[in-house]
C-alpha positions as CSV (number, residue, x, y, z in Angstrom):
1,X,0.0,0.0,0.0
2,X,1.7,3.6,-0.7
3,X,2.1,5.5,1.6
4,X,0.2,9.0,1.6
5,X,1.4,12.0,0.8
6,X,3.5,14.5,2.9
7,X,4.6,17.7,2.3
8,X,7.8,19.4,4.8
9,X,8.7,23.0,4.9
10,X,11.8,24.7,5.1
11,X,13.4,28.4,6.2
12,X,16.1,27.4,3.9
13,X,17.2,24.1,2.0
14,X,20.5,22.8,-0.2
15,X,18.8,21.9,-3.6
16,X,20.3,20.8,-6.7
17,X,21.3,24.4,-8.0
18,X,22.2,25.7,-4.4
19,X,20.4,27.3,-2.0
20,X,16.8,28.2,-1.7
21,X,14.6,30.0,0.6
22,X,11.3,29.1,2.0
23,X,11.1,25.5,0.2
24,X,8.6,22.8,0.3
25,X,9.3,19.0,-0.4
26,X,6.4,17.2,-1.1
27,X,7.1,13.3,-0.1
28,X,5.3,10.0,-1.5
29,X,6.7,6.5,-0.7
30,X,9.9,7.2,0.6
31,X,10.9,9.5,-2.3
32,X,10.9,13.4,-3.0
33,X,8.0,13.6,-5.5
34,X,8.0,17.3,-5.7
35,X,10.7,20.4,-4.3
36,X,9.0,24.1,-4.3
37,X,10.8,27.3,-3.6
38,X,9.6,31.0,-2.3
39,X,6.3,29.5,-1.4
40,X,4.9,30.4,1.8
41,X,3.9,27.9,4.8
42,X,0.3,26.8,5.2
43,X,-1.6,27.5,8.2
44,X,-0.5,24.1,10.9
45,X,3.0,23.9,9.0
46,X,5.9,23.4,11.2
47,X,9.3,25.7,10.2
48,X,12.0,23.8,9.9
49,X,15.8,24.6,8.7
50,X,18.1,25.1,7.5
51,X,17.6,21.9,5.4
52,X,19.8,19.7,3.3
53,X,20.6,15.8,2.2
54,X,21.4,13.3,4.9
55,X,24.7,11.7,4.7
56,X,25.9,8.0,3.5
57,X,28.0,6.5,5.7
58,X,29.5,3.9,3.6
59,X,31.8,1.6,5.4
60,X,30.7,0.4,9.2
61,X,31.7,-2.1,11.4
62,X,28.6,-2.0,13.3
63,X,29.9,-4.7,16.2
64,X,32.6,-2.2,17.1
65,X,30.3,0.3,18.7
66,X,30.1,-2.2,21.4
67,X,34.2,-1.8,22.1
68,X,34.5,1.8,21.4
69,X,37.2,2.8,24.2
70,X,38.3,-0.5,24.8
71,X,41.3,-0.3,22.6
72,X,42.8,2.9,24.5
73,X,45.0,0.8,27.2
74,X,48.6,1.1,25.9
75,X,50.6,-2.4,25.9
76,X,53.9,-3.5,26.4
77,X,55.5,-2.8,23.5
78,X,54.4,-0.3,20.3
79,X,50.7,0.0,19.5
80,X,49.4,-0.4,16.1
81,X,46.3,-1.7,13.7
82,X,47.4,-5.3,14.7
83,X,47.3,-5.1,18.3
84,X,44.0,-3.4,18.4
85,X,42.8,-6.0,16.1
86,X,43.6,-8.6,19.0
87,X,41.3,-6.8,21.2
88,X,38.1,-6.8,18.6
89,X,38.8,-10.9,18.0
90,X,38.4,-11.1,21.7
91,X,35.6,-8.8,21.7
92,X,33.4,-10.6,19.3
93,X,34.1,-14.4,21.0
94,X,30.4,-14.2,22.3
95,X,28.6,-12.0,20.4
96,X,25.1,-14.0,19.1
97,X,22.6,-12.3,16.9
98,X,20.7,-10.6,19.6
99,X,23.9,-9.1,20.9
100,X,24.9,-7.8,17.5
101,X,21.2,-6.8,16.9
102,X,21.3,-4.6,20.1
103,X,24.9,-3.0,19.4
104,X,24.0,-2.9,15.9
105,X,20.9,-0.8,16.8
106,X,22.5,1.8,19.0
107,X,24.9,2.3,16.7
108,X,22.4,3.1,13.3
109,X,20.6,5.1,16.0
110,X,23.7,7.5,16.8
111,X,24.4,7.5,13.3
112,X,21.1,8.7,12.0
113,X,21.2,11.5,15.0
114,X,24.9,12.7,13.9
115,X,23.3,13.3,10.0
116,X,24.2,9.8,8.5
117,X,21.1,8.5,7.0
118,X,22.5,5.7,5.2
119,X,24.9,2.7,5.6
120,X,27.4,1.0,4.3
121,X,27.7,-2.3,6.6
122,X,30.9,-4.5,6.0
123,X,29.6,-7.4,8.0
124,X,32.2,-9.9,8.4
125,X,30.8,-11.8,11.7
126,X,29.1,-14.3,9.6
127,X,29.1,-17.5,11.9
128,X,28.1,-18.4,15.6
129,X,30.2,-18.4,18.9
130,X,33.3,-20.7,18.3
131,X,33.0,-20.7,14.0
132,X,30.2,-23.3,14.2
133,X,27.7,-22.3,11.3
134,X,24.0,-21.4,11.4
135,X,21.3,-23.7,9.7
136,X,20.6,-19.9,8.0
137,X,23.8,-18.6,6.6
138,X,22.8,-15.2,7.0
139,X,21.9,-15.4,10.5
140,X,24.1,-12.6,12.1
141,X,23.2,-10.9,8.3
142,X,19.2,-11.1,9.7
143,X,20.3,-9.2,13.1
144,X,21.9,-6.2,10.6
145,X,18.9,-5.8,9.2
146,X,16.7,-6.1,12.0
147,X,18.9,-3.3,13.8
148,X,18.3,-1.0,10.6
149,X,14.8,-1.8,10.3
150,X,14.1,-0.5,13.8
151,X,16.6,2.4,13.8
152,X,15.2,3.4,10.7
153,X,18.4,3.5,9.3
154,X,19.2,3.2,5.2
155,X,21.0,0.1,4.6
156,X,23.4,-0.9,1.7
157,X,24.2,-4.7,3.4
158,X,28.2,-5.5,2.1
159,X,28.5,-9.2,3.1
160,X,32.3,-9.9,3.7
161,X,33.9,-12.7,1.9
162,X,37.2,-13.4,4.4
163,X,39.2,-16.5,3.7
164,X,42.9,-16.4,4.4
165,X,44.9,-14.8,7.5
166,X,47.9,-13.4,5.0
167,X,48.3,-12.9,1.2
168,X,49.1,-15.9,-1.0
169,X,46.4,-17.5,0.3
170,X,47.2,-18.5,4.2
171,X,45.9,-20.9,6.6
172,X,43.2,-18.6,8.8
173,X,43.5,-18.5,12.4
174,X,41.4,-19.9,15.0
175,X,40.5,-16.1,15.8
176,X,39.0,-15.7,12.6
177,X,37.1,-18.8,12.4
178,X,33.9,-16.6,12.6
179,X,34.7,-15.0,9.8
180,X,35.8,-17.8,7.1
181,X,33.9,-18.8,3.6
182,X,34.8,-20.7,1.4
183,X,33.2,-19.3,-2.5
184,X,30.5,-22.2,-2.1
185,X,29.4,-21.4,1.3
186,X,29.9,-17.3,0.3
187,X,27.4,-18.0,-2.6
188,X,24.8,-19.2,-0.1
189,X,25.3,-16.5,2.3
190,X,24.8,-13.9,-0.3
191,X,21.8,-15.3,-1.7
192,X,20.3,-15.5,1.9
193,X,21.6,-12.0,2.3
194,X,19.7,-11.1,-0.3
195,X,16.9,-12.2,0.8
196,X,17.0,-11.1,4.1
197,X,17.2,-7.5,3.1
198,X,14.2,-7.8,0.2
199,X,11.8,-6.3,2.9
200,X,13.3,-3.3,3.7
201,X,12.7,0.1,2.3
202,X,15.6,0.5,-0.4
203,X,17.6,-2.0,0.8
204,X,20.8,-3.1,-1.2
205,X,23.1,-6.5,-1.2
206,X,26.6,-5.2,-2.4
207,X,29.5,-7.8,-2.3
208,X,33.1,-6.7,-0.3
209,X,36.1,-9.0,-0.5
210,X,38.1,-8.1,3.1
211,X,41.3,-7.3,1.6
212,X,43.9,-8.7,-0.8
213,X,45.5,-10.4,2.1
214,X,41.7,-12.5,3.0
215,X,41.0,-13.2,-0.8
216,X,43.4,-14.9,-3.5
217,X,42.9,-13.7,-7.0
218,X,41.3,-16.6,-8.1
219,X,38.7,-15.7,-5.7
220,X,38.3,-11.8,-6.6
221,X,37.4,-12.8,-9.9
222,X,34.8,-15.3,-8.3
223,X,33.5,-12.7,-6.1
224,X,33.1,-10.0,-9.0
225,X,31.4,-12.2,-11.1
226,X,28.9,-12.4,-7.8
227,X,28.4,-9.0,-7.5
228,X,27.3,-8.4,-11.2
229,X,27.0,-4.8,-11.2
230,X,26.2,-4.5,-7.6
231,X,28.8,-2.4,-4.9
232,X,31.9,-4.3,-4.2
233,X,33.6,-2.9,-1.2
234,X,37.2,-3.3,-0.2
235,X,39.8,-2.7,2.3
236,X,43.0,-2.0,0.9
237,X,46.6,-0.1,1.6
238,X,45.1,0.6,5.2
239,X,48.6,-0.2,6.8
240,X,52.1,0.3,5.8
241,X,52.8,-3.7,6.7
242,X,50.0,-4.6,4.1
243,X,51.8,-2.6,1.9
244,X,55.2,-4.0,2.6
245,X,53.6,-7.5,2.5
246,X,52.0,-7.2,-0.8
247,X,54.9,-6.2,-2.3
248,X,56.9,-9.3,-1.0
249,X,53.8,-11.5,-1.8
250,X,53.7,-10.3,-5.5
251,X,56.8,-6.9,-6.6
252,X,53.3,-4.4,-7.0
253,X,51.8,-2.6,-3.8
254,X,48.1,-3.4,-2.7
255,X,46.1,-0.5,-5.2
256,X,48.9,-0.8,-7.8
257,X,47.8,-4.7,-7.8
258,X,44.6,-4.1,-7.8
259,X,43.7,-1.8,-10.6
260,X,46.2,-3.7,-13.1
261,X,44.2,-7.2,-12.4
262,X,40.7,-6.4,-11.0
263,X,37.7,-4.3,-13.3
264,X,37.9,-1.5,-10.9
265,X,35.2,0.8,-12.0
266,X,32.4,3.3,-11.1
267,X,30.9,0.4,-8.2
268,X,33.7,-0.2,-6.9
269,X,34.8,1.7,-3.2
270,X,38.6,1.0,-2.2
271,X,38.0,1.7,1.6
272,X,41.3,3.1,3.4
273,X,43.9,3.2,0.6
274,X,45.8,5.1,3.2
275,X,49.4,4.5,1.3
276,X,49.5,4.7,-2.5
277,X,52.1,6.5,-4.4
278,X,51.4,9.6,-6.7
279,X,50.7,7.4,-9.7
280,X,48.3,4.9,-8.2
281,X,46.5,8.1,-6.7
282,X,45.9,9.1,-10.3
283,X,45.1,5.8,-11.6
284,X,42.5,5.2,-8.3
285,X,40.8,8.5,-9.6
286,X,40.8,7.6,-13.4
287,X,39.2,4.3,-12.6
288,X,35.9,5.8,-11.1
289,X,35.7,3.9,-8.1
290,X,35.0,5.9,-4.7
291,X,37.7,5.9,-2.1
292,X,36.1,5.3,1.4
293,X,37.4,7.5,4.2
294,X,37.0,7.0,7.7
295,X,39.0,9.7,9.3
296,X,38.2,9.1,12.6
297,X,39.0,5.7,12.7
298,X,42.2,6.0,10.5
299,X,43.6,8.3,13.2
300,X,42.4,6.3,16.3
301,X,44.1,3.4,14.8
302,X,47.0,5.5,13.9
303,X,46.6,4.6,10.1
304,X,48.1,7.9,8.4
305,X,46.3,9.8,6.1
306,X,44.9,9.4,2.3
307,X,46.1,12.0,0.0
308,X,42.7,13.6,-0.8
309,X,44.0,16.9,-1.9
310,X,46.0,15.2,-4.6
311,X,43.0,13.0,-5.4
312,X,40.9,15.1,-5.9
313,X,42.7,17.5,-7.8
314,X,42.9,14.4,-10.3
315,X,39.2,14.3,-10.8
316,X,38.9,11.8,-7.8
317,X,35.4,10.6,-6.1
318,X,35.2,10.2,-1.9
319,X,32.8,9.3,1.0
320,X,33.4,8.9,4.6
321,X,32.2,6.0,6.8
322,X,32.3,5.5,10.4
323,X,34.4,2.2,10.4
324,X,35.1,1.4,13.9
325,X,32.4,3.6,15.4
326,X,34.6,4.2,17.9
327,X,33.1,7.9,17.6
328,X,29.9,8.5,15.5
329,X,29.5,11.9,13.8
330,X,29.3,13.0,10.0
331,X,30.4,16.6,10.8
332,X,33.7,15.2,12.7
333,X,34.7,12.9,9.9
334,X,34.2,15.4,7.7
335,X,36.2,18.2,9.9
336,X,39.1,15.8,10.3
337,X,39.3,14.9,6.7
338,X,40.2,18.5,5.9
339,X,42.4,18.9,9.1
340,X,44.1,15.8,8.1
341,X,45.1,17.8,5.0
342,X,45.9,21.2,6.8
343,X,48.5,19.5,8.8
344,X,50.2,17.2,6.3
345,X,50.4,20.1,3.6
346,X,50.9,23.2,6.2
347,X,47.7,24.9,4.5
348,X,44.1,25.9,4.8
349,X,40.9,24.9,3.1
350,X,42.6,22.5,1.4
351,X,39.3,20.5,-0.2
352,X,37.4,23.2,-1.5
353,X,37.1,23.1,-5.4
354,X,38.0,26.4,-6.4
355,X,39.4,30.2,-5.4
356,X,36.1,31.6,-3.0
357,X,34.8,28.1,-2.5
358,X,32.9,27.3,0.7
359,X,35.1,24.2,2.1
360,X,32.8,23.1,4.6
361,X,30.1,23.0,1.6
362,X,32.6,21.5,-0.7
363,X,33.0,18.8,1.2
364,X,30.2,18.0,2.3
365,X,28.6,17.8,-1.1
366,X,31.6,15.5,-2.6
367,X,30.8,12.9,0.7
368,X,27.3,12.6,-0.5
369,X,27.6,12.3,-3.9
370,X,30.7,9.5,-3.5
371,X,29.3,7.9,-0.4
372,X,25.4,7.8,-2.8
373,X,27.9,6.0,-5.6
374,X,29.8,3.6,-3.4
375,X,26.0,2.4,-1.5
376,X,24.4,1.8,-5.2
377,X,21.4,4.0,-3.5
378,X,19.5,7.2,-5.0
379,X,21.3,10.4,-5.2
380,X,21.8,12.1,-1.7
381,X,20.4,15.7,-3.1
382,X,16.8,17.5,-2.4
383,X,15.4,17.1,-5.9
384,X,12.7,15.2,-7.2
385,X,12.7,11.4,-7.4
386,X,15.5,11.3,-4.7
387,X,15.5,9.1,-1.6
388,X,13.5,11.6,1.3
389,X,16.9,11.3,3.5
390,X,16.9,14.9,5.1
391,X,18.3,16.4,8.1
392,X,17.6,20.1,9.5
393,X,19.9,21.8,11.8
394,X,19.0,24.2,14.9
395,X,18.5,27.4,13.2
396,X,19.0,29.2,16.9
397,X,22.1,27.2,17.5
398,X,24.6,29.7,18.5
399,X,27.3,28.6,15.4
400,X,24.6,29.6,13.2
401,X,24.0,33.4,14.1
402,X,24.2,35.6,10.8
403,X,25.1,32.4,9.0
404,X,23.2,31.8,5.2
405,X,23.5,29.5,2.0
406,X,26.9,27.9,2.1
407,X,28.5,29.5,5.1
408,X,25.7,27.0,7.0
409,X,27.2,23.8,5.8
410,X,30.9,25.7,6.9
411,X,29.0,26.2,10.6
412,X,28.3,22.9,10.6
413,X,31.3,21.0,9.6
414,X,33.9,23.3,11.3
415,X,32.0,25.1,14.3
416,X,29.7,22.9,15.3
417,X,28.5,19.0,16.2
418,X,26.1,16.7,16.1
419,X,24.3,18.9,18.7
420,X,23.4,21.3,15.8
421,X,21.0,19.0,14.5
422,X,17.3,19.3,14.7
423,X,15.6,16.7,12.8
424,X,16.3,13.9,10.2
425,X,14.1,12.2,8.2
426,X,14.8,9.0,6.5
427,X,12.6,7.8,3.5
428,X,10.3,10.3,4.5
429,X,10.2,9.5,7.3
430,X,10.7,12.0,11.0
431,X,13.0,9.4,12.8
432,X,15.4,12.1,14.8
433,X,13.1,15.5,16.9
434,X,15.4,17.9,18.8
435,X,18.4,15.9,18.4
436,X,17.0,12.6,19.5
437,X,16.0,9.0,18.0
438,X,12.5,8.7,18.7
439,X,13.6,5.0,20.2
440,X,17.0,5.9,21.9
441,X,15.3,5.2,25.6
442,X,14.5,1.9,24.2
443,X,17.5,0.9,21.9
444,X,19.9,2.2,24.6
445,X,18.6,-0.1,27.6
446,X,18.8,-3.5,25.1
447,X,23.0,-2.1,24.1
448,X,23.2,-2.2,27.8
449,X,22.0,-5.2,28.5
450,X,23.6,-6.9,25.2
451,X,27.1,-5.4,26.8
452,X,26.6,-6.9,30.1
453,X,26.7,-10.1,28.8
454,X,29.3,-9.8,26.1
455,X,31.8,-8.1,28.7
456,X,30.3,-10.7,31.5
């Protein structure tokens, strides 16, 4: 049955061809069917603004929410990516499908109350508590969508084919067991991923091999084949020891490997790709495919940082994701991406396209439009026939006195937090009201619980 029609006013709102004052969107099923500017609100209207397109967040490890400031206890010797992974193997030893339901849940929750109104998952945890398998092979896949289904969270489901602890094709360890497919038993958890997600509201089944060091080549080419034109999601160059093992493994480093043997194109997001040299930077932005940052994570795990300047400057296309979730906020990832920048070039507004460009706004706009490419989803724009994905910030937020058109999104991503938002709407629907999930009460007692037993 359709849904009936709803129409949503705005002070202000980011459309297509910029800004516009006093704008109404009309909604039907999910999708913007109609966008009017100057018009004046009717009688019972709320005012809302200023408005613009929620944000993708295309690459989450959802599970991690649930060990966010576990990781910060400094060890014996050097810290890194690698020791922190030993603390999230331990984590996830008895996590079942209501605890990742209930983590998963807070966590699309936060997301869609810090402006991300769509998600990337890159769900890995595929089998139950010691590697033994479920009847359904997408059991834990069921729990992701349950959590978005409540949250009211966009999903774009990336099922994780992970088979080998090193490149070359290596032996797994026991710590992974929960992780490991073989291509048979991947091709039944995709098709029951598939299914699993049919109900939902614009759901999409993408297909992410972990890395080059999970996934031999004969593999890859299996796993494309798979994904037919659907979003295939990797990690890749995260580390410099991936970098320095690759080129053992095979004389090329990770991206340089990649693009010369794999159909890298336009669905395609290489998540990280924290290390490349100048030339595979410009071949990464010839190819089309979406590089998928995660600022806040790459710095928490002490990663380094992607050359977007140069990237971009090459006609490159980005999005952010929340990875860890060890911190949830689309304004943060955003700031830091552009710090990162500042303090490896010694410069300011670094990402903004051109001489008087808004960086803030800049930015913002290439997240949505790369992180909208990467999740095979509708545009992330105000314009008609677009997803209803929509957030609204405070307009009597202190960092927006004076503020108009661009300099707004430059309030947002630079002066403010997720505390200047107001409202979000999903598919049309009002899931975030002052700055809160309608069902946070209720989704935050079940992570509590779900963390008493996991930590028990």
């Amino acid at each position: 049955m359709a849904d009936h029609p709803q129409t949503i006013w705005f002070e202000s709102a980011l459309l297509e061809a910029g800004w516009a004052r006093n704008v109404r969107v009309s909604v039907q099923d999910g999708v913007i069917a109609r966008v009017a500017a100057d018009v004046e609100r009717d009688a019972g209207e709320q005012a809302h603004g200023p408005a613009f397109p929620g944000l993708p967040n295309l690459h989450s490890h959802a599970f991690q929410r649930g060990m966010a400031g576990f990781a910060e206890v400094r060890g014996p010797l050097a810290d890194s990516f690698w020791t922190w992974r030993d603390v999230m193997y331990r984590f996830t030893e008895r996590l079942r499908p209501d605890e990742l339901q209930a983590i998963a849940a807070q966590a699309y929750v936060e997301m869609l109350e810090g402006g991300f109104t769509r998600v990337g998952e890159f769900h890995y945890l595929h089998h139950g508590v010691g590697g033994v398998p479920f009847d359904n092979p997408a059991e834990m896949a069921a729990a992701i969508v349950a959590a978005a289904e409540e949250a009211g969270l966009g999903l774009t489901l990336l099922p994780v084919f992970y088979a080998h602890a090193g490149f070359g094709g290596a032996p797994p360890t026991a710590a992974q067991a929960r992780f490991i497919n073989d291509l048979d038993g991947f091709a039944r958890l995709l098709e029951a991923s598939r299914a699993a997600v049919a109900p939902l509201s614009h759901g999409v089944v993408g297909v992410a091999p972990h890395s080059l060091r999970a996934v031999t080549p004969d593999e890859l080419s299996a796993l494309t084949s798979l994904a037919g034109g659907a979003p295939i999601h990797m990690h890749i160059a995260e580390q410099t020891k991936e970098v320095d093992d690759c080129l053992a493994w095979s004389s090329a480093r990770p991206v340089e490997w990649l693009l010369e043997r794999a159909p890298v194109g336009a669905n395609w997001c290489l998540v990280h790709a924290t290390h490349v040299t100048p030339a595979e930077t410009q071949a990464m932005a010839r190819s089309g495919a979406v590089a998928g940052l995660c600022p806040i994570t790459e710095a928490n795990l002490g990663d380094g940082i992607f050359p977007a300047s140069e990237f971009v400057a090459a006609g490159g296309r980005f999005g952010v994701g929340s990875d860890s979730n060890v911190l949830i906020d689309a304004a943060e990832e955003l700031r830091l991406l552009e710090y990162g920048q500042r303090l490896t070039l010694r410069t300011r507004n670094v990402l903004a396209r051109d001489a008087g460009g808004a960086t803030g706004a800049d930015v913002y706009r290439a997240a949505a439009s790369g992180g909208a490419q990467a999740l095979g989803c509708g545009p992330a724009v105000l314009a008609e026939g677009a997803p209803a994905d929509i957030v609204t910030l405070d307009p009597s937020h202190p960092s927006l006195a004076g503020r108009s058109g661009d300099a707004v999104l430059d309030s947002y991503v630079f002066a403010g937090r997720r505390d200047m938002i107001d409202s979000v709407w999903r598919a049309g629907a009002k899931l975030v009201t002052n700055g809160r999930h309608h069902r946070r009460a209720e989704i935050a007692a079940r992570y509590r619980k779900a963390l008493e037993y996991v930590l028990a």
